[in-house]
N, C-alpha and C positions, 0 to 999 in steps of 0.2 A: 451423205448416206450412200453406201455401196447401195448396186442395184444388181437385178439378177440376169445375167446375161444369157446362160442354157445350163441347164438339166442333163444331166445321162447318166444311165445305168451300166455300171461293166460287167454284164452278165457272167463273163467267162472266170471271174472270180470266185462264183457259186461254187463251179466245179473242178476249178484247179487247185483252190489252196484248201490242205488239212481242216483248216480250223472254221472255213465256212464263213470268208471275211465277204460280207455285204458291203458296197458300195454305191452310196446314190447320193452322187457325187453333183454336188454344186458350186459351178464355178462361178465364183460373184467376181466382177472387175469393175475399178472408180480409175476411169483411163486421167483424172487429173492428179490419182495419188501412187497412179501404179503398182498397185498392190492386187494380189489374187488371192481369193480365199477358197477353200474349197470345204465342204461339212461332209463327211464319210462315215458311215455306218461300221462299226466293227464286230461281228458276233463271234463272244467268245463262246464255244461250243460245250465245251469242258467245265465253264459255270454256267452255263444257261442262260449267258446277259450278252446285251447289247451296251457298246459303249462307243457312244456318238464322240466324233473329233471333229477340231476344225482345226483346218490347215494354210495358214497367212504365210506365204513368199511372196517377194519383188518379182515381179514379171523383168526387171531388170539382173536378178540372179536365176532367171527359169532354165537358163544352158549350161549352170556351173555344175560344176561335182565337188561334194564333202563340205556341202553346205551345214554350218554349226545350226543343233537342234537346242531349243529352247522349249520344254514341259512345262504348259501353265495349270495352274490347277485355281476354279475359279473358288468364293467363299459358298458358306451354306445358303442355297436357292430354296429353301423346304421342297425337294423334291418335286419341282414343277416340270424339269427335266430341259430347259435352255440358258442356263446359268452361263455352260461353257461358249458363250455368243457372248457375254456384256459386258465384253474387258476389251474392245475394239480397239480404242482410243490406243491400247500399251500395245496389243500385238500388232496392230498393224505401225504404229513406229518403231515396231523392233523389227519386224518385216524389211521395212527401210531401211534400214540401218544392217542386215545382211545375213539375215540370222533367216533361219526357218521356224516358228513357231507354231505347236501342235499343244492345240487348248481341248482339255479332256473333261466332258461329261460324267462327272465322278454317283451324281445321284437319278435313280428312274423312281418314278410315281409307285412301284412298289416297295421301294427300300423301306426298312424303318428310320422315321423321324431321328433326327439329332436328338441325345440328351439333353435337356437344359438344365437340370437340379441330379446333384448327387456328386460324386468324388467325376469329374468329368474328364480328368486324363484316364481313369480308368474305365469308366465306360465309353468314352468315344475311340478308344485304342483299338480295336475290331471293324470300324469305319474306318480309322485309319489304313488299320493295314490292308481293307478291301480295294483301296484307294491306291496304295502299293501294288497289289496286285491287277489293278486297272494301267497301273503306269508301265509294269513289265510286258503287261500284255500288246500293249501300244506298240511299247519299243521294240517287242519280236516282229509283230506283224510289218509295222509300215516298214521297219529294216531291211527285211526280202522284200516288199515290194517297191520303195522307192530308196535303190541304192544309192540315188546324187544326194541323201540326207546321210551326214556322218554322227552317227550318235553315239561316239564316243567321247568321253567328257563332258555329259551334257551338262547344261544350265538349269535348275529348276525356278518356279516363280510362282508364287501362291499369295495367294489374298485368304487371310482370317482362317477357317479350317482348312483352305487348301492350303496356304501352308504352314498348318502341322499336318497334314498329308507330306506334303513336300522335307518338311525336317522328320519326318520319318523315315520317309524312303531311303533320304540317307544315312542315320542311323544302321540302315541294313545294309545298304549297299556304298558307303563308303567311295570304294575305290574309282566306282562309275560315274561322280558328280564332281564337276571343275567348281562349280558355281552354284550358291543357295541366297536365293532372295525371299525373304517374307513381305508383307504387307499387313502388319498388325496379327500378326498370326498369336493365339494366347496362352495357348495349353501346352503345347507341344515345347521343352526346351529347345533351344538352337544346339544342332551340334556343333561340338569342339575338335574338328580336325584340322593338323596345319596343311594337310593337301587337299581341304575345300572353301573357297573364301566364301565368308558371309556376312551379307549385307540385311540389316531388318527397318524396315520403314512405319515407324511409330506413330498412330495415329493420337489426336489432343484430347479423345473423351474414354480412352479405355487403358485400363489397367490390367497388365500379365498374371499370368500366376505365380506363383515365388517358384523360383526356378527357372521360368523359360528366358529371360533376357540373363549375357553377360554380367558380371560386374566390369569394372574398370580395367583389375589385375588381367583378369581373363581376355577382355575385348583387345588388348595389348597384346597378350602374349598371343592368342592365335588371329588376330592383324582384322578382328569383327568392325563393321562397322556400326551403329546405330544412330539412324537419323530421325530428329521428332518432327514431325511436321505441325507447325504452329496453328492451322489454319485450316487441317481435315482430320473430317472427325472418320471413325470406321467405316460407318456403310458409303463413306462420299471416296471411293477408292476403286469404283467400276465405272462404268458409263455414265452413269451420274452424278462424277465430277465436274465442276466448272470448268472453266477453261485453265482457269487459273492453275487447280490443283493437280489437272490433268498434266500441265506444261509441268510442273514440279517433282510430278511424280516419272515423269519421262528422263527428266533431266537429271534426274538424280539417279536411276536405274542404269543410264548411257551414261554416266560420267563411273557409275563403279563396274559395268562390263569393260570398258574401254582401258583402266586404270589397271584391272588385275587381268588383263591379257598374259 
């Protein structure tokens, strides 16, 4: 269990940047796994929201520069508003492994509920792209303020509606994403481009909608991967994996960042 080391507020942020970026900034450190996480307030001014990050780097890369950014986006929390905190176990091994990962609070206590009945790519498409515009907004802001992150060709990585958040985003934006990993994601299809590899991680109790996985032809011709996991069902794919599935879902994530380098 990280523990909380200090607290601080960068006041000077209030008044220097445009858009009124809040920071109350906590730096959590576990000196046996060396990793630092920091949770950062973002207010975008221009919608009227706050959208909480948390930021996992190696205190072993804190001196580097154009450090590779990895966008997590967590599954649906009904709006309880710490969703983007309980995917520890993956961002802090990706952390280790050299990456900078910035997990985003995509829902606040006043949004509206998830659909759960009705044509549901079409009515969850509006959350999606709210979620799009959550992630833009991420990427301008922390980009001027912490230039050693290179967020160019990012990685995205979603668990269930984050990602079809995530195969949304690039949908739109294409050219800006090296890398798309899902986690049982259902609605959303995968995209098809050959300058983005994508990997999807299939859980044993749920079923896509017609349309969102490859077929065979396809996962070939744009080089998709699709892996079933024998042994995790959907919601056992956050913090409250086993060890076991936790290790598999790691492994299997670090062997297809590593492989489409």
């Amino acid at each position: 269990m990280l523990r909380y080391i200090f607290i601080f507020v960068l006041l000077g942020a209030l008044f220097a940047h445009s858009r009124s970026t809040y920071f109350f900034g906590i730096s959590e450190a576990d000196l046996m796994e060396g990793i630092r996480l920091e949770t950062v307030m973002l207010n975008d001014a221009e919608r009227s929201r706050l959208v909480p990050v948390a930021i996992y780097t190696s205190y072993a890369d804190s001196a580097k520069q154009n450090l590779p950014v990895i966008l997590f986006n967590h599954g649906y929390g009904k709006n309880q508003g710490d969703s983007y905190l309980t995917y520890s176990y993956l961002n802090e091994f990706l952390a280790s492994k050299g990456y900078c990962v910035i997990s985003i609070q995509h829902e606040v206590k006043t949004d509206e509920k998830l659909p759960m009945e009705g044509n549901l790519q079409e009515l969850r498409k509006p959350i999606w792209d709210r979620g799009v515009e959550n992630m833009r907004f991420v990427i301008r802001e922390l980009d001027s303020l912490r230039p050693q992150f290179n967020f160019k060709k990012l990685t995205l990585i979603g668990h269930s509606n984050g990602g079809d958040i995530a195969a949304n985003y690039v949908f739109s934006y294409p050219d800006s994403i090296k890398k798309l990993i899902t986690l049982d994601n259902l609605r959303m299809p995968l995209p098809k481009f050959n300058s983005v590899s994508v990997m999807s991680l299939r859980a044993s109790d749920t079923e896509a909608d017609p349309g969102v996985l490859p077929n065979s032809e396809d996962q070939k011709k744009y080089k998709m991967k699709i892996v079933y996991l024998a042994n995790t069902n959907h919601g056992d794919m956050n913090d409250k994996a086993t060890d076991e599935q936790k290790a598999e879902i790691n492994r299997e994530i670090d062997y297809f960042l590593t492989a489409r380098q």
